[in-house]
Structures are given as structure tokens and as C-alpha cells.
C-alpha positions in Angstrom: 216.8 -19.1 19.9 217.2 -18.0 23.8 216.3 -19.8 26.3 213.9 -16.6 27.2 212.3 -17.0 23.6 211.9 -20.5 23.7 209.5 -20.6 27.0 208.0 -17.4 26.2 207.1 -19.1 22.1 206.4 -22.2 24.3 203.4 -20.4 26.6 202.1 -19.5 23.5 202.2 -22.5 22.1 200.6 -24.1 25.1 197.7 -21.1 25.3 196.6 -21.2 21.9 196.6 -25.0 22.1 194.6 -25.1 24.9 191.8 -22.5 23.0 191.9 -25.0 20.3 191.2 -27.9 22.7 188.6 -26.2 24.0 186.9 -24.8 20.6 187.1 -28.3 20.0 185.8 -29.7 22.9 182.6 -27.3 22.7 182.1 -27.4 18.6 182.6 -31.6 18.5 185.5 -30.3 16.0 188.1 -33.9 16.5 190.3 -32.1 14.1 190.8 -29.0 15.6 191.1 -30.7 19.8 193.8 -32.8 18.2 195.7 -30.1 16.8 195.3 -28.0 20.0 196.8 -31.2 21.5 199.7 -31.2 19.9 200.3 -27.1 20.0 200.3 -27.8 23.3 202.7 -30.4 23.5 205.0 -28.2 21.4 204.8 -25.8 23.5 205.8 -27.8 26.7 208.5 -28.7 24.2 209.8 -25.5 23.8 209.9 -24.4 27.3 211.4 -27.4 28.4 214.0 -26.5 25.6 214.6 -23.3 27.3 215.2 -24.9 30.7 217.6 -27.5 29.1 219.5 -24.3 27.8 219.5 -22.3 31.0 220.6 -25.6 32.9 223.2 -25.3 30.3 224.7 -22.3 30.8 224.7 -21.8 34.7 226.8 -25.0 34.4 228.7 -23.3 32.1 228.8 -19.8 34.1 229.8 -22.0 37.2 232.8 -23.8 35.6 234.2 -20.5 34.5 233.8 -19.0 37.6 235.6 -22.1 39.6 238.7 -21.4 36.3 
């Protein structure tokens, strides 16, 4: 995956897990807050993925340009 398509998959992640929390949080529904808890924590995940792989290659892109 690209560093784009992890953080953009990683807001979504975060979104929908957030909705969840929230259904949850309204409905009494344990289940369903936990599981918005941890789409949302893969979805920080992801994005922080992304980051790691942009990090990545400007290093990379700088190293080449400095050859």
C-alpha cells in the first residue's frame, strides 16, 4: 500500500470507529464501543504507517539527491 492509501484507509478507520463509539456510547451497546475502539486505534495505525513510509522515502529522495 502507499503511504497516501494508508492515511487516507486510516481516517476511515478512525471515522467509523468513532460512529461506533458513539452508537455505543448512546445504545449502552459495550460490544460495539469496544470495537469502535479498536477501529480507531487501527486506524491511527495506519496513518502512522503512512508517515513511517513518507519519512522513508524523503530520506531516501535526499540520499539520492546528495549521490
Amino acid at each position: 500500500m502507499s503511504s497516501t492509501t494508508d492515511k487516507i484507509k486510516g481516517l476511515a478507520n478512525e471515522a467509523v470507529g468513532n460512529v461506533k463509539q458513539g452508537i455505543g456510547n448512546v445504545t449502552g451497546d459495550a460490544k460495539l464501543q469496544a470495537e469502535g475502539v479498536a477501529q480507531e486505534t487501527k486506524g491511527e495505525a495506519q496513518q502512522a504507517a503512512g508517515k513511517v513510509k513518507d519519512g522513508v522515502k524523503d530520506a531516501a529522495d535526499t540520499v539520492k539527491s546528495k549521490l
